[in-house]
PQR file with spaces between the fields and no chain letter, atoms N, CA, C, O and H, PARSE charges and radii, in Angstrom:
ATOM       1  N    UNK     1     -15.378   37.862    2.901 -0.4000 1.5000
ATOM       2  CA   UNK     1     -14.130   37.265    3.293 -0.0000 2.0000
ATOM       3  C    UNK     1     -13.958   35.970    2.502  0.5500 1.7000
ATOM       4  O    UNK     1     -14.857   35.129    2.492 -0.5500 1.4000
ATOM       5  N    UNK     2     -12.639   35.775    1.738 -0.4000 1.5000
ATOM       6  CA   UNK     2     -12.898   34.597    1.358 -0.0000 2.0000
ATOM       7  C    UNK     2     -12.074   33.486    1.965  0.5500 1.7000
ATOM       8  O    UNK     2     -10.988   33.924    2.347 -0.5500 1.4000
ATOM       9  H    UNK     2     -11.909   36.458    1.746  0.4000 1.0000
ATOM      10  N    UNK     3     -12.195   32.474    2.133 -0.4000 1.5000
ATOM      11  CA   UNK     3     -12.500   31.342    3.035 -0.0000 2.0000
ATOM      12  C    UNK     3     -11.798   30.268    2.418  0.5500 1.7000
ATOM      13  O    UNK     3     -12.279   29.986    1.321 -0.5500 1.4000
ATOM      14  H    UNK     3     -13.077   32.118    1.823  0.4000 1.0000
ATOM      15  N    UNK     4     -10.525   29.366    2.858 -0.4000 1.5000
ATOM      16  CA   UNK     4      -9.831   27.690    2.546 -0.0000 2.0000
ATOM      17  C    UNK     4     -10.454   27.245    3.653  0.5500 1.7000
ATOM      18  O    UNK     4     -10.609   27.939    4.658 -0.5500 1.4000
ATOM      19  H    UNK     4     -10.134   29.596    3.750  0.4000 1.0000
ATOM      20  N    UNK     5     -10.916   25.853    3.507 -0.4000 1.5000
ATOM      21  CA   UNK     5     -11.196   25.144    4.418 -0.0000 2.0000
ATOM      22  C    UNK     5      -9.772   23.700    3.758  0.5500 1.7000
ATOM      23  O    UNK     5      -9.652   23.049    2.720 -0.5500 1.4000
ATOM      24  H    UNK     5     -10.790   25.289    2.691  0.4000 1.0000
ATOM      25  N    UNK     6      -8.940   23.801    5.128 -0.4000 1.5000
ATOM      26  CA   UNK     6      -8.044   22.212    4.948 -0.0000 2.0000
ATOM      27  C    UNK     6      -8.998   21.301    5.685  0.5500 1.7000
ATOM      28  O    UNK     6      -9.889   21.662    6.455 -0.5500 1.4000
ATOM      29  H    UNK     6      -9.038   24.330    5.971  0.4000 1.0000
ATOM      30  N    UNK     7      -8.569   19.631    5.212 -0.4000 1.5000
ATOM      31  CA   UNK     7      -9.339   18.662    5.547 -0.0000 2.0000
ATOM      32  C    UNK     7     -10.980   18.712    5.392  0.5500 1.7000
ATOM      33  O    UNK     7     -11.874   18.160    6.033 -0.5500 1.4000
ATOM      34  H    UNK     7      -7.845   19.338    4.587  0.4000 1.0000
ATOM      35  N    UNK     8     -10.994   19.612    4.267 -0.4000 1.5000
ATOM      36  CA   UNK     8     -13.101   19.659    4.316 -0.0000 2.0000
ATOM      37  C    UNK     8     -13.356   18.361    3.976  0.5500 1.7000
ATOM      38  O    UNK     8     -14.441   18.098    3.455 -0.5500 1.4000
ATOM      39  H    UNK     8     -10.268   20.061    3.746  0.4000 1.0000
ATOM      40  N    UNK     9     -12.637   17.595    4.155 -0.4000 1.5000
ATOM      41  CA   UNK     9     -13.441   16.298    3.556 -0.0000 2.0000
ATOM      42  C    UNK     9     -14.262   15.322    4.813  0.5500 1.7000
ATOM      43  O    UNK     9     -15.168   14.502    4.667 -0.5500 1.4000
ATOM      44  H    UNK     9     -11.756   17.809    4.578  0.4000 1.0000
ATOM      45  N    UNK    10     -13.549   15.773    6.078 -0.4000 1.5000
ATOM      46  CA   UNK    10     -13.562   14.870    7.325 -0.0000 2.0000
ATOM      47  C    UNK    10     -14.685   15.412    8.307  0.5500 1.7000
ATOM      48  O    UNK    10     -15.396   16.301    7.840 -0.5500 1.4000
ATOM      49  H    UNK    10     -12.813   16.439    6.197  0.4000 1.0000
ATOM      50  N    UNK    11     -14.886   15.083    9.333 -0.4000 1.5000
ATOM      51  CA   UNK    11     -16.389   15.334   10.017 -0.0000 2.0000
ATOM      52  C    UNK    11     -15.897   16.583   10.647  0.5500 1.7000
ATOM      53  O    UNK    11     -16.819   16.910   11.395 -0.5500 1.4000
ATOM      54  H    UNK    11     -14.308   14.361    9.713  0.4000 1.0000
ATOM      55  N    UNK    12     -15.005   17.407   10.748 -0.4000 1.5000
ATOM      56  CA   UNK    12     -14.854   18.451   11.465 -0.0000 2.0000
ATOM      57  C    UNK    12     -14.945   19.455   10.131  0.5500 1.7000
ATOM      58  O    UNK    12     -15.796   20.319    9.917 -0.5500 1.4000
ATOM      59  H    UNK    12     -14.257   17.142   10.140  0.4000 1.0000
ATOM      60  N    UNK    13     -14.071   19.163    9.497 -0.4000 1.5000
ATOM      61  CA   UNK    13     -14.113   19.981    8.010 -0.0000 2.0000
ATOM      62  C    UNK    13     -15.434   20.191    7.494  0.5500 1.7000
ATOM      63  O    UNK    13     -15.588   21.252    6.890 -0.5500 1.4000
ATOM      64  H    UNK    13     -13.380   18.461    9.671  0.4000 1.0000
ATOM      65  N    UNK    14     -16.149   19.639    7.565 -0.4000 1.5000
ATOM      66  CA   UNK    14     -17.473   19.239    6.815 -0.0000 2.0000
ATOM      67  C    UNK    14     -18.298   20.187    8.201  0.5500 1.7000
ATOM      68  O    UNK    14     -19.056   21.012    7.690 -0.5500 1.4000
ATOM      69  H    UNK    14     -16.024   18.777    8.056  0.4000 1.0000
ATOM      70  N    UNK    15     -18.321   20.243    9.377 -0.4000 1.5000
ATOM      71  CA   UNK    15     -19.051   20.880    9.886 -0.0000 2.0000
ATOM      72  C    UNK    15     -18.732   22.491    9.996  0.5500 1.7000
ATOM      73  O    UNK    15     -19.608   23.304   10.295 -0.5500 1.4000
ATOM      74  H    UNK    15     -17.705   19.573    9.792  0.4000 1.0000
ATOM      75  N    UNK    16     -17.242   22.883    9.693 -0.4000 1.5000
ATOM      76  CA   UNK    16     -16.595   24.362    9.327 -0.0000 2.0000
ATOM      77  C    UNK    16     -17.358   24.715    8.195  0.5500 1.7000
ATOM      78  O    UNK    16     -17.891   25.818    8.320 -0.5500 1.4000
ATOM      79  H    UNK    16     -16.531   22.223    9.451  0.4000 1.0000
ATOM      80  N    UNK    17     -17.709   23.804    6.525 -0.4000 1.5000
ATOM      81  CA   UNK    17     -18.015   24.572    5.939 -0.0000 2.0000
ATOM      82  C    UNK    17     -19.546   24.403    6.003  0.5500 1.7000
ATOM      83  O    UNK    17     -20.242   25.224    5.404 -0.5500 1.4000
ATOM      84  H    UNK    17     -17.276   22.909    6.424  0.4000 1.0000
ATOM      85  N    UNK    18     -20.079   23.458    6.644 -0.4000 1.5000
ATOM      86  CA   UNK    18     -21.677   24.021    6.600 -0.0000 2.0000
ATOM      87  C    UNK    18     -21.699   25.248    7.537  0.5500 1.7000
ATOM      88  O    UNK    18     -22.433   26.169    7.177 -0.5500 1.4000
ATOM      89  H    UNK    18     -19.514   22.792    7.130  0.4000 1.0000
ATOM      90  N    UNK    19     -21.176   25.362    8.404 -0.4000 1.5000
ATOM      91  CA   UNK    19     -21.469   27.161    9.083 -0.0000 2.0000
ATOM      92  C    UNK    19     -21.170   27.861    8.768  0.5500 1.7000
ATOM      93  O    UNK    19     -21.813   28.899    8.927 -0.5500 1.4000
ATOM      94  H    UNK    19     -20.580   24.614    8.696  0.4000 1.0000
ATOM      95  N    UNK    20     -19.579   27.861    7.848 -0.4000 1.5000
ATOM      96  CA   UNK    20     -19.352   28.758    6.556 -0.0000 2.0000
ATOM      97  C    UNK    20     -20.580   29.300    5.621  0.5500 1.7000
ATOM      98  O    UNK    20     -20.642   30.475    5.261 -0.5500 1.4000
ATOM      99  H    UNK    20     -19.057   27.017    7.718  0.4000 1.0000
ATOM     100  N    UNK    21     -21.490   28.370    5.291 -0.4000 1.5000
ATOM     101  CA   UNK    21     -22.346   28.457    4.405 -0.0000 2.0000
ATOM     102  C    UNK    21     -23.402   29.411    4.858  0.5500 1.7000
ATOM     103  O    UNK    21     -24.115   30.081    4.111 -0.5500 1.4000
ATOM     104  H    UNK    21     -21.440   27.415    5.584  0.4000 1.0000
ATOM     105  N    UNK    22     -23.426   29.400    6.240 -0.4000 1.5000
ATOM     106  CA   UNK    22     -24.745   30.315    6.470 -0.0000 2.0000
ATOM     107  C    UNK    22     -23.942   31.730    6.780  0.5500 1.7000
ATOM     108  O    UNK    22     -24.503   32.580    7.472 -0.5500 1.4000
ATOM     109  H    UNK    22     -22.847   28.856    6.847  0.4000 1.0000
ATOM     110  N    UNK    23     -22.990   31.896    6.402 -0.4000 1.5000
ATOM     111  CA   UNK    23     -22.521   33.371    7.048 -0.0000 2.0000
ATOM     112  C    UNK    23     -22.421   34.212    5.513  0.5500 1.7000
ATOM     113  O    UNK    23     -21.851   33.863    4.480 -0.5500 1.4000
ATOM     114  H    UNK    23     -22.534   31.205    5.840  0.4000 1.0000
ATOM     115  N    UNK    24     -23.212   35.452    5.818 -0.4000 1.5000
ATOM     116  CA   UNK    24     -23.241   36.103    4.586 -0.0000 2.0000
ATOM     117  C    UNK    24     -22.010   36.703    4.299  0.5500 1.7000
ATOM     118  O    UNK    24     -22.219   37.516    3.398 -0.5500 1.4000
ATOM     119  H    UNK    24     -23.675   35.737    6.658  0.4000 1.0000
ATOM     120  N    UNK    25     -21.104   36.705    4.545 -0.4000 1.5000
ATOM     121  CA   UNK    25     -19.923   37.478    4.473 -0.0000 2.0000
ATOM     122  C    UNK    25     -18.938   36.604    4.056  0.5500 1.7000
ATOM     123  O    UNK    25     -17.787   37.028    4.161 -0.5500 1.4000
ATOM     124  H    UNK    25     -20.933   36.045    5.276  0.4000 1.0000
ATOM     125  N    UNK    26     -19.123   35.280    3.523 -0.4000 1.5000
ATOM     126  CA   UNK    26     -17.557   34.255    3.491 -0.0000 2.0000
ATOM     127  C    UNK    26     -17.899   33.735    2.365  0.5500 1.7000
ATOM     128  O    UNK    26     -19.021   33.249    2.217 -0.5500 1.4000
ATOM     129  H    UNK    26     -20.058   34.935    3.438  0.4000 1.0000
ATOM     130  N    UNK    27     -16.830   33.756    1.225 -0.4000 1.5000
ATOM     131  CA   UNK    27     -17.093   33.111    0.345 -0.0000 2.0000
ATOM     132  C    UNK    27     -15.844   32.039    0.083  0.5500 1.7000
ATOM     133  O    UNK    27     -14.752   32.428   -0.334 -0.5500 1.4000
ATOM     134  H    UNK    27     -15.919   34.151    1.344  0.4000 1.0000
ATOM     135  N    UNK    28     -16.125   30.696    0.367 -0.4000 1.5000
ATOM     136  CA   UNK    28     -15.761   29.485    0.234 -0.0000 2.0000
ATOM     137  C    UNK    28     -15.049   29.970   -1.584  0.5500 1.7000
ATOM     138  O    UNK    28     -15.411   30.536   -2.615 -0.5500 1.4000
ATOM     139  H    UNK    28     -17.011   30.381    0.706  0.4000 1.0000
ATOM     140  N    UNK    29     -13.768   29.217   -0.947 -0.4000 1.5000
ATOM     141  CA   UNK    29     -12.952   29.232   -2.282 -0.0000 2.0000
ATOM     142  C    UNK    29     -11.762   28.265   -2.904  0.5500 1.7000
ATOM     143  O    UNK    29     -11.280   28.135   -4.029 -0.5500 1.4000
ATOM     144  H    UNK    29     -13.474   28.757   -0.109  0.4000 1.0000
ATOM     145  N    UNK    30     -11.537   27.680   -1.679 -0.4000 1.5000
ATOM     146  CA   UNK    30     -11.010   26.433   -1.772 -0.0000 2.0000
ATOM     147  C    UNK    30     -11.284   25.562   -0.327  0.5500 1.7000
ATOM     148  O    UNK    30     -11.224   25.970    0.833 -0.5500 1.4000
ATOM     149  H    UNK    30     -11.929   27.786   -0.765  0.4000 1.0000
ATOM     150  N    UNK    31     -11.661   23.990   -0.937 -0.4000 1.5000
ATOM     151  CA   UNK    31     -11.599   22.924   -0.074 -0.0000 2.0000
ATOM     152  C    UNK    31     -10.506   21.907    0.100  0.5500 1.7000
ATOM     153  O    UNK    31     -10.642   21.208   -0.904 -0.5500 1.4000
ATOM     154  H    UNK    31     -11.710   23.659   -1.879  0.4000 1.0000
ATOM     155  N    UNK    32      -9.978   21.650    0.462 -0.4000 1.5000
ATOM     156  CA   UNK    32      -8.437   20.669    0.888 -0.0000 2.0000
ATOM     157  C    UNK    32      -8.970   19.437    1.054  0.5500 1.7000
ATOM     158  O    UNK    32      -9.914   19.405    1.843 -0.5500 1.4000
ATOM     159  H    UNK    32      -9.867   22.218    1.277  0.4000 1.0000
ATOM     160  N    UNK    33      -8.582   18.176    0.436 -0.4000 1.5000
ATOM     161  CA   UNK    33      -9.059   16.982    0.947 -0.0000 2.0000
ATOM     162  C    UNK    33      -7.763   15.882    0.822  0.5500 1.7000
ATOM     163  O    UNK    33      -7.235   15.698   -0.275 -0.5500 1.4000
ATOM     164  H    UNK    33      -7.816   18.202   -0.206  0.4000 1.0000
ATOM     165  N    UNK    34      -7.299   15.170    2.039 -0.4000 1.5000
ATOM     166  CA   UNK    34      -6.072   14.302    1.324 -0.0000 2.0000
ATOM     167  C    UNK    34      -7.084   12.513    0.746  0.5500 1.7000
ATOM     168  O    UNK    34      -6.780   11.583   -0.001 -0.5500 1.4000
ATOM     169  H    UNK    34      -7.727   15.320    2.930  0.4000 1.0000
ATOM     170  N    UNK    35      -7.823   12.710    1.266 -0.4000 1.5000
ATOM     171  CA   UNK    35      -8.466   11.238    0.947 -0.0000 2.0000
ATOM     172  C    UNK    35      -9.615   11.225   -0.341  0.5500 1.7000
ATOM     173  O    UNK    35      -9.772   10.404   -1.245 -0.5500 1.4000
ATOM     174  H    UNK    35      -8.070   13.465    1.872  0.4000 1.0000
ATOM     175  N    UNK    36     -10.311   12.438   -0.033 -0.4000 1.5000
ATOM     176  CA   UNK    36     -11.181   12.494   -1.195 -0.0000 2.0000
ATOM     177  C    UNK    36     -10.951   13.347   -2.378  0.5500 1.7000
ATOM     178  O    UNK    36     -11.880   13.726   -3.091 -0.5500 1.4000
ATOM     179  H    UNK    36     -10.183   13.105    0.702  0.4000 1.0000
ATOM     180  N    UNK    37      -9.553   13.690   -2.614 -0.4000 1.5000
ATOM     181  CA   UNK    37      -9.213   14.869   -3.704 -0.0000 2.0000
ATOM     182  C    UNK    37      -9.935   14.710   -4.613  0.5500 1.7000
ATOM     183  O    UNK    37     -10.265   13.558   -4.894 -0.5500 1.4000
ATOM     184  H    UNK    37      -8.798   13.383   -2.034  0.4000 1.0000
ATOM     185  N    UNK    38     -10.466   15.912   -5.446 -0.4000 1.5000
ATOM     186  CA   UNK    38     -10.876   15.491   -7.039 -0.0000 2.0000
ATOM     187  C    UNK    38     -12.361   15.541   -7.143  0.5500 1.7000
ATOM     188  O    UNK    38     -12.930   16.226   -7.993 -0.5500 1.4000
ATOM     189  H    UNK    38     -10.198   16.848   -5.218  0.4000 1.0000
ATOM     190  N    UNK    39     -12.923   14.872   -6.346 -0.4000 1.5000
ATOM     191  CA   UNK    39     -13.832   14.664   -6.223 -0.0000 2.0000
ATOM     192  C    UNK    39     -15.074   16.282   -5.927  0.5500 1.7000
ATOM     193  O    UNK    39     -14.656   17.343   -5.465 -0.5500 1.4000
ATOM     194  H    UNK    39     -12.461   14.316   -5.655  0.4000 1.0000
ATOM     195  N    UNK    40     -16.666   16.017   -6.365 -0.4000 1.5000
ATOM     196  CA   UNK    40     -17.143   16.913   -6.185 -0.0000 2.0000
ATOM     197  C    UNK    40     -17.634   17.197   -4.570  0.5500 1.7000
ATOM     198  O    UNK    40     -17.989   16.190   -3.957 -0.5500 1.4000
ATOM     199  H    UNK    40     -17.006   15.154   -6.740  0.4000 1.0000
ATOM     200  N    UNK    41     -17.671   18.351   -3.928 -0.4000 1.5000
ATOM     201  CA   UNK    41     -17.877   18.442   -2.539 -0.0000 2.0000
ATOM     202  C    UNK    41     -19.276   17.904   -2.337  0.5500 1.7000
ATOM     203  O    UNK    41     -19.409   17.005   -1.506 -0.5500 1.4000
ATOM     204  H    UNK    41     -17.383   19.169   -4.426  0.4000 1.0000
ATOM     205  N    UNK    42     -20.184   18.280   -2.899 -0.4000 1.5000
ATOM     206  CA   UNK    42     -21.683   17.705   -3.090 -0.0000 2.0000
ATOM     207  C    UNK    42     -21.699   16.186   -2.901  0.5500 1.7000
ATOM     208  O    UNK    42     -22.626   15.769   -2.207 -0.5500 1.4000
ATOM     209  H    UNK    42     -20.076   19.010   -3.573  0.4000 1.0000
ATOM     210  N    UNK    43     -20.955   15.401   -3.327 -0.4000 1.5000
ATOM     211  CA   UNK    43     -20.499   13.445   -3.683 -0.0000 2.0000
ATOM     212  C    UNK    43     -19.904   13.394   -2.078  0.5500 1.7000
ATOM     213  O    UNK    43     -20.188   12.470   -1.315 -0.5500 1.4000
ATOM     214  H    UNK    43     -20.201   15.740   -3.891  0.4000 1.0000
ATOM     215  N    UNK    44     -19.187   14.340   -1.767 -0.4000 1.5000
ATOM     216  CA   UNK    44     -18.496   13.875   -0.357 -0.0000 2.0000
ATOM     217  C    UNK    44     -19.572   14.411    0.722  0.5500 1.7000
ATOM     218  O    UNK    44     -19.884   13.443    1.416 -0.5500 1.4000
ATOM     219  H    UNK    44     -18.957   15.090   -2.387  0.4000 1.0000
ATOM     220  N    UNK    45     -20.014   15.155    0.989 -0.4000 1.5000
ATOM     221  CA   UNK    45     -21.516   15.969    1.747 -0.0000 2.0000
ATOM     222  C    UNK    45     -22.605   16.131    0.940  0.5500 1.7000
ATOM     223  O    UNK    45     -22.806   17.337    0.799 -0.5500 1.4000
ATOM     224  H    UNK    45     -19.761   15.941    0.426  0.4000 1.0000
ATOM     225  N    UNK    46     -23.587   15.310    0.206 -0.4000 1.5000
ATOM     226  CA   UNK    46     -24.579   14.909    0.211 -0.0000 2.0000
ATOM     227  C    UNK    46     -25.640   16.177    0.697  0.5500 1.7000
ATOM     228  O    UNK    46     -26.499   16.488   -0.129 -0.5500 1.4000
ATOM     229  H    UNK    46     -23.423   14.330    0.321  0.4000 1.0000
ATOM     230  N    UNK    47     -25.616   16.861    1.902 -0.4000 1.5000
ATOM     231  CA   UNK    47     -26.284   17.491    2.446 -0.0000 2.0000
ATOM     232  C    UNK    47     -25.987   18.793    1.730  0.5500 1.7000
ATOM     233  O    UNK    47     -26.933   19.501    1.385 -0.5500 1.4000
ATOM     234  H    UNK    47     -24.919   16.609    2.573  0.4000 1.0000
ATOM     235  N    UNK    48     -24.796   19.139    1.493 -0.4000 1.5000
ATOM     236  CA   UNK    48     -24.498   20.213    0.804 -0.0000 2.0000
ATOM     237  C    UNK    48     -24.601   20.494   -1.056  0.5500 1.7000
ATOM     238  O    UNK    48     -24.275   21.432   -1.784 -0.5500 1.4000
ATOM     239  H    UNK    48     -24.027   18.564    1.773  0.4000 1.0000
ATOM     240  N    UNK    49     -25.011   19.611   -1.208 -0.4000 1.5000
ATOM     241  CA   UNK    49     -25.055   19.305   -3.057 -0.0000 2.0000
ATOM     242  C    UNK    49     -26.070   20.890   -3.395  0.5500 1.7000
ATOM     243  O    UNK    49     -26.881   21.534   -2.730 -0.5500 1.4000
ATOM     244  H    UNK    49     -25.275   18.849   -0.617  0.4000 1.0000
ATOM     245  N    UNK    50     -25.601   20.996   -4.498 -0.4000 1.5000
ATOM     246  CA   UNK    50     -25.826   22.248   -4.873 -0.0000 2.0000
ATOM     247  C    UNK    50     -25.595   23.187   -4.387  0.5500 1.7000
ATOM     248  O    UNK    50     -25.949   24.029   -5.212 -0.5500 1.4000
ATOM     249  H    UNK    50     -24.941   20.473   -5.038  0.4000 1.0000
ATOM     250  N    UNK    51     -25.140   23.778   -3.388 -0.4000 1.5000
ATOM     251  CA   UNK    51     -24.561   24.679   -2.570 -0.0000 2.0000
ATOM     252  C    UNK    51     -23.061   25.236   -2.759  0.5500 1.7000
ATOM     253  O    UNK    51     -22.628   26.377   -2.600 -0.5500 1.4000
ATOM     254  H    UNK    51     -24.852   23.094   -2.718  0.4000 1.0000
ATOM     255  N    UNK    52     -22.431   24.079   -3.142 -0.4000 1.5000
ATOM     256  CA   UNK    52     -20.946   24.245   -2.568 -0.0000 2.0000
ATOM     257  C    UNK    52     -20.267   23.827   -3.942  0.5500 1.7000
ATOM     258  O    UNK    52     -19.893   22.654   -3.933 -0.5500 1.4000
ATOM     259  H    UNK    52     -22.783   23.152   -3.271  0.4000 1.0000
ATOM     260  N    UNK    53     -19.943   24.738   -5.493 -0.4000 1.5000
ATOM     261  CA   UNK    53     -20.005   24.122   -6.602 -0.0000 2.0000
ATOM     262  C    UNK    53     -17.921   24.112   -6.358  0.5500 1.7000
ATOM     263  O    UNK    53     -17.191   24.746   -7.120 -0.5500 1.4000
ATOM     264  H    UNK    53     -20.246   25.691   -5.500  0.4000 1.0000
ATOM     265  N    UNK    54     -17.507   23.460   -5.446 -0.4000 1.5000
ATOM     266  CA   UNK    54     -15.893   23.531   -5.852 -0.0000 2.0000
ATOM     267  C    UNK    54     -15.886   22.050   -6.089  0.5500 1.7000
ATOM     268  O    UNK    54     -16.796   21.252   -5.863 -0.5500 1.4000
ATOM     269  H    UNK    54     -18.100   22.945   -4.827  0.4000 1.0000
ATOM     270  N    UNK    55     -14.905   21.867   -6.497 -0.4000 1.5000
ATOM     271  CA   UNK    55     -14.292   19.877   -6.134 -0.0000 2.0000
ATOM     272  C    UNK    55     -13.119   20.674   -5.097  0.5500 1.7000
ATOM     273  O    UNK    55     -12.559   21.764   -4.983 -0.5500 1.4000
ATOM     274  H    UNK    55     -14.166   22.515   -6.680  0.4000 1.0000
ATOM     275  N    UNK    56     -13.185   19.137   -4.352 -0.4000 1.5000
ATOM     276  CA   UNK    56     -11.746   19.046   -3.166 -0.0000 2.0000
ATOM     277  C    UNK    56     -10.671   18.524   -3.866  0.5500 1.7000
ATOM     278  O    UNK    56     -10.699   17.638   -4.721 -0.5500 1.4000
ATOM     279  H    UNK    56     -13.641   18.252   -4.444  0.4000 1.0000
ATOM     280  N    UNK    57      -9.332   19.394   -3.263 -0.4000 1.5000
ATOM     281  CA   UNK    57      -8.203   19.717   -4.024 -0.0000 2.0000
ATOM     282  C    UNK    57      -7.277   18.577   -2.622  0.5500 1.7000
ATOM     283  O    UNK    57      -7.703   18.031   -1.604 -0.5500 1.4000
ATOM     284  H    UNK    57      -9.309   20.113   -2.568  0.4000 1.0000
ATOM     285  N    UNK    58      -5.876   18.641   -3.280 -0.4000 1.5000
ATOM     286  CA   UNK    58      -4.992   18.364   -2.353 -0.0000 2.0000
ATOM     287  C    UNK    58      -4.385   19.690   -1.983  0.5500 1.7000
ATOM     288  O    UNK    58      -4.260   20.635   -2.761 -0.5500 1.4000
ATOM     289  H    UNK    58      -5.529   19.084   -4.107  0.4000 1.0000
ATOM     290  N    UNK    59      -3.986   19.668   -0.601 -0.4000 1.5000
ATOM     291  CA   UNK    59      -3.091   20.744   -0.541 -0.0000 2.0000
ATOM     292  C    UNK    59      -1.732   20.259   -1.167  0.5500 1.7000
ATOM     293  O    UNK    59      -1.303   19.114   -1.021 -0.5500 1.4000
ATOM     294  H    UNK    59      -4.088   18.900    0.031  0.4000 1.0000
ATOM     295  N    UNK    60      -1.162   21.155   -1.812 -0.4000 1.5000
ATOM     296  CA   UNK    60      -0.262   21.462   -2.321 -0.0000 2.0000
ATOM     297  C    UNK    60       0.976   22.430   -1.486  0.5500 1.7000
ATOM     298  O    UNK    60       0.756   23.640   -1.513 -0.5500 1.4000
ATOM     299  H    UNK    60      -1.510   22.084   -1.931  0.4000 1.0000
ATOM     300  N    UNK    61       2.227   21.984   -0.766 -0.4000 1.5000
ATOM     301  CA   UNK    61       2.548   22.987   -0.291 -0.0000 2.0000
ATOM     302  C    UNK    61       3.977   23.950   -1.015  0.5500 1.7000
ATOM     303  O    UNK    61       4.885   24.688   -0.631 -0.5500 1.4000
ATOM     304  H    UNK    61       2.406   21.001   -0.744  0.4000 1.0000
ATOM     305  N    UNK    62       3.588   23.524   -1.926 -0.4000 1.5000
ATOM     306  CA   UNK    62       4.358   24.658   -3.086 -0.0000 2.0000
ATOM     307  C    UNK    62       3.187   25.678   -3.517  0.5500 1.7000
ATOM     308  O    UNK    62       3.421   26.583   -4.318 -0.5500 1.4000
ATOM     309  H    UNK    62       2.850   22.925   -2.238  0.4000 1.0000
């Protein structure tokens, strides 16, 4: 299944995609961030570095 997480940048977001991470069936494909856009997800969750190779995007609603 593949998987947006909006707001992955914030403490709720951030705890969606670490349980994302353990489910063999979901593959993470975009992260939404309005504060930390751009940036690598690993730099914003630390805990997740190497795991999670996207950068956080803005949503875009076009």
């Amino acid at each position: 299944m593949r998987v947006s997480v909006a707001g992955a940048s914030g403490y709720g977001g951030g705890e969606v995609v670490r349980l994302l991470l353990g489910h063999p069936e979901v593959q993470l494909v975009h992260l939404t961030a309005e504060t930390r856009a751009g940036e690598p997800y690993g730099e914003v969750f630390p805990n997740v570095r190497g795991l999670v190779p996207h950068h956080t995007e803005t949503l875009d609603p076009a």
